[in-house]
N, C-alpha and C positions, 0 to 999 in steps of 0.2 A: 362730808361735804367740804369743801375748799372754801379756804378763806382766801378771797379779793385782798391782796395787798396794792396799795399807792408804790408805783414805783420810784426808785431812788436809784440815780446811776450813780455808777460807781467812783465816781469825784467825789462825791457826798459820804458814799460810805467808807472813805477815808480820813473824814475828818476828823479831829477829836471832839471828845464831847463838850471840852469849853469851847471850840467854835459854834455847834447845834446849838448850845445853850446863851452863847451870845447873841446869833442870830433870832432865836425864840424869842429869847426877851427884847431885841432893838427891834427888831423890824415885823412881826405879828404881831399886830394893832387886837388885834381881839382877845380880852383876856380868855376867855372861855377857851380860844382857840390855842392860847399861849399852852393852857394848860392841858389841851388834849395831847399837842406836840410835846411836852416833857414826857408825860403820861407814855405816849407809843414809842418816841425815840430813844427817851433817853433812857425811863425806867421799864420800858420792855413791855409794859400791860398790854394783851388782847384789847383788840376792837371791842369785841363783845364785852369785856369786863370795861372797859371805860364806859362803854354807853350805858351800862347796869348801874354804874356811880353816879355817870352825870343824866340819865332820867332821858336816853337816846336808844335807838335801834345800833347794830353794829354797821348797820348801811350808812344810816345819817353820821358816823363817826366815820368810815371809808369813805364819804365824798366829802366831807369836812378837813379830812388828810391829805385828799387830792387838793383842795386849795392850798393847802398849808402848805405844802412841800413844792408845790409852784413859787411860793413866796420864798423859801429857802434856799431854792435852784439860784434864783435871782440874787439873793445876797451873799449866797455863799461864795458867789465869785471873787465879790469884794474882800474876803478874806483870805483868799489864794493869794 
């Protein structure tokens, strides 16, 4: 079965990982959320393995990432 990924254009997948992670920590306001984003982005975990940690489906973790990465699109600019 296919895993549903959050898309990320490819601006984003240039960045380094201390932009990702300055952006994670300035500007997602939800801790939970902070740490799902380190979790997929930075340190590579499955959907599914992060929902299995934090007590989620891997769905409610893929549409928890579509918000998130909404919020990253928008400040990653800022760091361009």
């Amino acid at each position: 079965m296919a895993t549903a990924r959050p898309q990320v254009n490819d601006d984003l997948l240039a960045l380094p990982n201390t932009d990702w992670e300055y952006i994670i920590d300035n500007y997602i306001k939800n801790e939970e959320n902070r740490i799902i984003a380190k979790m997929y982005y930075l340190d590579g975990i499955p959907q599914a393995d992060i929902g299995a940690e934090l007590g989620y489906s891997r769905s409610t973790i893929r549409d928890r990432l579509k918000g998130i990465i909404k919020t990253i699109e928008k400040y990653a600019k800022r760091q361009s």
